[in-house]
Chimera marker file (.cmm) of the C-alpha trace (Angstrom):
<marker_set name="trace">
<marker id="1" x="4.582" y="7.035" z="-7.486" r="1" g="1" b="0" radius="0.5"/>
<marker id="2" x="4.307" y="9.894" z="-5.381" r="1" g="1" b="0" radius="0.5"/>
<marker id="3" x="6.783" y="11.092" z="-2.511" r="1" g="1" b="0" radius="0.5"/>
<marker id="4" x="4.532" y="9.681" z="0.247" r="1" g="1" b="0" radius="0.5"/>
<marker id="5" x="4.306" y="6.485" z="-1.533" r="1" g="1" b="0" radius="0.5"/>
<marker id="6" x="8.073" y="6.740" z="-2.060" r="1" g="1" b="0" radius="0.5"/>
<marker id="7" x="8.341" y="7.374" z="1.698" r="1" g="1" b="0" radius="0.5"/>
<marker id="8" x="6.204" y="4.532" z="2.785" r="1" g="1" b="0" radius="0.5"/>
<marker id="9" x="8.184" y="2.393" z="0.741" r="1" g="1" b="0" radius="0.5"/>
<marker id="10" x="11.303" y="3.620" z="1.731" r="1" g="1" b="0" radius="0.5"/>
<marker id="11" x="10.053" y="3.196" z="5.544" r="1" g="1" b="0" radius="0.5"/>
<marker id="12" x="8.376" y="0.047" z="5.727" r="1" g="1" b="0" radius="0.5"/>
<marker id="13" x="9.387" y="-1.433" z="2.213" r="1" g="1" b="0" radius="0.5"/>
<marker id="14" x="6.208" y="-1.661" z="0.230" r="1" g="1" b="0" radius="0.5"/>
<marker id="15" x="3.312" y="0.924" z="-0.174" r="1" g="1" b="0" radius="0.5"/>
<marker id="16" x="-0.387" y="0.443" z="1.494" r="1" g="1" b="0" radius="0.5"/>
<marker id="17" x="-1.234" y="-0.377" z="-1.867" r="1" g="1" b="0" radius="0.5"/>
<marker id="18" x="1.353" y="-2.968" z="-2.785" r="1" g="1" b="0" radius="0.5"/>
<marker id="19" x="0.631" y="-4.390" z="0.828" r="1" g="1" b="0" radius="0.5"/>
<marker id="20" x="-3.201" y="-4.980" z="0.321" r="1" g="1" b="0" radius="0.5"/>
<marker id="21" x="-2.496" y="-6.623" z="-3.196" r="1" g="1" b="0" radius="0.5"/>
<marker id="22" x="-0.228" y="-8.883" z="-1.439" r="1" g="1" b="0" radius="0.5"/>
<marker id="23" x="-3.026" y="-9.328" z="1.042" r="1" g="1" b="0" radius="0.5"/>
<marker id="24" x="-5.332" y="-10.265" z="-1.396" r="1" g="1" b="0" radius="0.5"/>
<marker id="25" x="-3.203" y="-12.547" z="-3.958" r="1" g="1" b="0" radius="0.5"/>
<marker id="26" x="-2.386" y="-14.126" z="-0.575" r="1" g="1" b="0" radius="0.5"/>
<marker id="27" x="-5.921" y="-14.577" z="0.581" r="1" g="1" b="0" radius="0.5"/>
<marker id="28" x="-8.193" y="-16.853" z="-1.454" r="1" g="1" b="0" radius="0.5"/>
<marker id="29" x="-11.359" y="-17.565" z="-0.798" r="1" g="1" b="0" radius="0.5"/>
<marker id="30" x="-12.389" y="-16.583" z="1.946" r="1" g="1" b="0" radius="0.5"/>
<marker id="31" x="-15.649" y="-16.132" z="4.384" r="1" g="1" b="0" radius="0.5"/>
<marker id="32" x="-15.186" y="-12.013" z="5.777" r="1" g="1" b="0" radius="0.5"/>
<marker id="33" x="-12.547" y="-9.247" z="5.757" r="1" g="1" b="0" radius="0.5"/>
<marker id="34" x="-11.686" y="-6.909" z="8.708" r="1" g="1" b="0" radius="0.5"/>
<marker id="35" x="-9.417" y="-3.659" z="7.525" r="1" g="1" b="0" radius="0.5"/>
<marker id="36" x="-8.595" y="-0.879" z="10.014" r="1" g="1" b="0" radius="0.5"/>
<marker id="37" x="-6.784" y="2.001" z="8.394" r="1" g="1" b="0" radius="0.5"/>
<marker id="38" x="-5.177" y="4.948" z="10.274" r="1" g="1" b="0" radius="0.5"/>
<marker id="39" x="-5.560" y="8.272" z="8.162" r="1" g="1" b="0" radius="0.5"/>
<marker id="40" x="-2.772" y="11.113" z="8.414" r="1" g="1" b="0" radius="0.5"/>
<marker id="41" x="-5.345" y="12.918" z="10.579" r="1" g="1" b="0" radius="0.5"/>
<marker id="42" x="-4.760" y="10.062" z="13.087" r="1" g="1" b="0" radius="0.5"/>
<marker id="43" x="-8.370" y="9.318" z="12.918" r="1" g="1" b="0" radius="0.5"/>
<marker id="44" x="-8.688" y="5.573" z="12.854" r="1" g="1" b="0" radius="0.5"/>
<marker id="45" x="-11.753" y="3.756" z="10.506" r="1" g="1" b="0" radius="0.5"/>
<marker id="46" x="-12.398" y="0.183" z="10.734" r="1" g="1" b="0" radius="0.5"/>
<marker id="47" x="-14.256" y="-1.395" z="7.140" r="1" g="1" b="0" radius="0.5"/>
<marker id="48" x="-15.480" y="-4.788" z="7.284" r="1" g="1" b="0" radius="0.5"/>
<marker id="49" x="-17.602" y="-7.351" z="5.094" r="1" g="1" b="0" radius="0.5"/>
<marker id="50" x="-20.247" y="-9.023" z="7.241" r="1" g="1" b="0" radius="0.5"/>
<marker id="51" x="-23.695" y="-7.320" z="9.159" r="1" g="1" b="0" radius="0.5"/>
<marker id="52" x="-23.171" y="-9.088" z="12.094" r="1" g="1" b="0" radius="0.5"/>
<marker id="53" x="-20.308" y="-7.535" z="14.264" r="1" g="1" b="0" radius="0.5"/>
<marker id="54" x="-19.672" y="-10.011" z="16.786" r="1" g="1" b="0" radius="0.5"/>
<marker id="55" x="-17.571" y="-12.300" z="14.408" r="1" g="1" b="0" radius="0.5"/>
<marker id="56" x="-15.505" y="-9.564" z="13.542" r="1" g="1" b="0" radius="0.5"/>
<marker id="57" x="-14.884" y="-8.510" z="17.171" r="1" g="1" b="0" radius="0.5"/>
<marker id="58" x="-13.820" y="-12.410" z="17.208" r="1" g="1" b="0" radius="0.5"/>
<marker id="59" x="-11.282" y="-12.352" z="14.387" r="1" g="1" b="0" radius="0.5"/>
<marker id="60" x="-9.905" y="-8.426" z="15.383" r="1" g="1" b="0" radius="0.5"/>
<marker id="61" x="-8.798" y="-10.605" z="19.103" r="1" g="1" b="0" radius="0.5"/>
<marker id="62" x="-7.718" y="-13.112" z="17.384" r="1" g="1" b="0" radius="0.5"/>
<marker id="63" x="-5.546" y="-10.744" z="14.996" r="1" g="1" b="0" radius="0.5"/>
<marker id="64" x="-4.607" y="-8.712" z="17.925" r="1" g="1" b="0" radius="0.5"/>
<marker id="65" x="-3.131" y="-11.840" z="19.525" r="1" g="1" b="0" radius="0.5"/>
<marker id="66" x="-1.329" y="-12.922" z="16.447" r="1" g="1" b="0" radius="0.5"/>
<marker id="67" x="0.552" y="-9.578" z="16.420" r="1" g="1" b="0" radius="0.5"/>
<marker id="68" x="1.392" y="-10.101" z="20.362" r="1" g="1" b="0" radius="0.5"/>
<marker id="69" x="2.365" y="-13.305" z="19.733" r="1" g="1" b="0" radius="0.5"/>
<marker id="70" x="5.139" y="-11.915" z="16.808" r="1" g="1" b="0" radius="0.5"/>
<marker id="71" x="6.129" y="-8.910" z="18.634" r="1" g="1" b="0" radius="0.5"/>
<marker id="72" x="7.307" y="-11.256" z="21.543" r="1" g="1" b="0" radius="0.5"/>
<marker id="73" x="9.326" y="-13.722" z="19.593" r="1" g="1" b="0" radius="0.5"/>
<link id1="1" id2="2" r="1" g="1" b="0" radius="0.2"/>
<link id1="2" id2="3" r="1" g="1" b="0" radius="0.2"/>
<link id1="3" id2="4" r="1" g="1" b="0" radius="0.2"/>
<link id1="4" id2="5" r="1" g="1" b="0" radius="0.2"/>
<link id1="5" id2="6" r="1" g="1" b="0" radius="0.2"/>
<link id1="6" id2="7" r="1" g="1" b="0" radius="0.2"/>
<link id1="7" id2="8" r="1" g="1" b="0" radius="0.2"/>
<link id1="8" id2="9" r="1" g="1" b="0" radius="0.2"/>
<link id1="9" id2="10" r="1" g="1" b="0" radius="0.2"/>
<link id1="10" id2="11" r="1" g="1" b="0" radius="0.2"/>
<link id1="11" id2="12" r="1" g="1" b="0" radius="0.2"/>
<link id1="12" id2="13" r="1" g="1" b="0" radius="0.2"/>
<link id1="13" id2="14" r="1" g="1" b="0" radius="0.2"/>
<link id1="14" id2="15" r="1" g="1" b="0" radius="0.2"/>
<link id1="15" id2="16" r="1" g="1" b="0" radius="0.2"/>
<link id1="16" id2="17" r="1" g="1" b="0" radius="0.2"/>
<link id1="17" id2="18" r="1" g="1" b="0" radius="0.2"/>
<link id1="18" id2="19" r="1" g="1" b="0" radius="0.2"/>
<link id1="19" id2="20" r="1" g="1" b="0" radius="0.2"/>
<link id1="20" id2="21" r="1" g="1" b="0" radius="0.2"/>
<link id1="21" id2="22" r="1" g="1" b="0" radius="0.2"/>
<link id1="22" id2="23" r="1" g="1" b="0" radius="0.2"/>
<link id1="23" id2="24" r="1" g="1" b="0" radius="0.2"/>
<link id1="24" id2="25" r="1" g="1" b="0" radius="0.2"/>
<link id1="25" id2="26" r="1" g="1" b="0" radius="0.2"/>
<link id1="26" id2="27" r="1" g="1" b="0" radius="0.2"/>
<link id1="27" id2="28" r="1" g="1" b="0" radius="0.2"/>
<link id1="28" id2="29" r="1" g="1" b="0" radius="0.2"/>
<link id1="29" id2="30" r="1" g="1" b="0" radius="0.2"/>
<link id1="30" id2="31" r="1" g="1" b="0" radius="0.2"/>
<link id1="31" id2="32" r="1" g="1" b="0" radius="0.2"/>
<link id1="32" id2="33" r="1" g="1" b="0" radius="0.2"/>
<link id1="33" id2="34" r="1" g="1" b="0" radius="0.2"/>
<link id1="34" id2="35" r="1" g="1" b="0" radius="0.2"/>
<link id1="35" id2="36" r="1" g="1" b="0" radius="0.2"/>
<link id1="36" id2="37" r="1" g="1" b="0" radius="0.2"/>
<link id1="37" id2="38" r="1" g="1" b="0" radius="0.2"/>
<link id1="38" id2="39" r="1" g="1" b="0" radius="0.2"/>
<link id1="39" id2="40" r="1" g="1" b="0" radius="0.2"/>
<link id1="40" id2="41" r="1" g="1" b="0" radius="0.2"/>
<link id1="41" id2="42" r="1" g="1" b="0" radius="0.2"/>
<link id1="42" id2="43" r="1" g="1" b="0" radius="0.2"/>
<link id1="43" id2="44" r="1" g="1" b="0" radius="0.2"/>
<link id1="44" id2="45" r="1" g="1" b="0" radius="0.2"/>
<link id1="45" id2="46" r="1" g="1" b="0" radius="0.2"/>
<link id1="46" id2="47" r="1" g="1" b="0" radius="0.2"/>
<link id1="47" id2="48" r="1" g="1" b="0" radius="0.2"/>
<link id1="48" id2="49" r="1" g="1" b="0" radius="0.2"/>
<link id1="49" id2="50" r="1" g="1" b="0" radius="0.2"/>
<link id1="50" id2="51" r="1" g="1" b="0" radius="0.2"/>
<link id1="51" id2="52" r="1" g="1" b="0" radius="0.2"/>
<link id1="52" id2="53" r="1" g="1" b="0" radius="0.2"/>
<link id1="53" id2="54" r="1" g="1" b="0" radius="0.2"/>
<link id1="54" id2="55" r="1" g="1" b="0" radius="0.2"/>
<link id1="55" id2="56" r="1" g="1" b="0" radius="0.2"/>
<link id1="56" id2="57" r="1" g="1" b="0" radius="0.2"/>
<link id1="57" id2="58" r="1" g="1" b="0" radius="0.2"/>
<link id1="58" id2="59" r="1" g="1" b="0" radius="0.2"/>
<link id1="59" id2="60" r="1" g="1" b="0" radius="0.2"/>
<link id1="60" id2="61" r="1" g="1" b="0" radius="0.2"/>
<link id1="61" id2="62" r="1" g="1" b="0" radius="0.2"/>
<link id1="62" id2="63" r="1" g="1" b="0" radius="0.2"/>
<link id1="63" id2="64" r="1" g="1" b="0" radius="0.2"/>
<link id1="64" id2="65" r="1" g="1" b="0" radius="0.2"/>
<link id1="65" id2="66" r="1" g="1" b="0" radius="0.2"/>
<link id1="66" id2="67" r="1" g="1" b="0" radius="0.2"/>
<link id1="67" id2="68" r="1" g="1" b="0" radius="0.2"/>
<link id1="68" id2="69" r="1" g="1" b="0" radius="0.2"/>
<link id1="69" id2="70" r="1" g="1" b="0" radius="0.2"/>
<link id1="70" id2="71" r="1" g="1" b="0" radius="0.2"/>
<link id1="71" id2="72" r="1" g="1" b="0" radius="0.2"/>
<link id1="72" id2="73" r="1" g="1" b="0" radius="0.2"/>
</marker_set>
């Protein structure tokens, strides 16, 4: 592990990578994927599985929400 792996950890107790192999032995089987990934440069990349982008703009509200709804309680 490097230091900014150690760092991350450190800071937010897991690495990106432990936290998308959590992700993913936590998600099973399902229909698309949505990641957005801030790099150090602060430019901000969104990857996602399907062609058609509207049900992706769906789920992104729907996670935004989710994350509103657990900052608030």
């Amino acid at each position: 592990m490097d230091f900014k792996q150690a760092k991350r950890r450190k800071e937010r107790g897991q690495t990106n990578e432990e936290f998308l192999k959590w992700v993913f032995d936590d998600a099973k089987d399902f229909e698309q994927i949505c990641v957005t990934v801030q790099y150090p440069s602060g430019r901000v990349e969104t990857f996602f599985s399907q062609e058609g982008t509207f049900p992706i703009i769906g789920m992104m509200e729907v996670g935004k929400m989710q994350i509103i709804d657990d900052m608030q309680s």
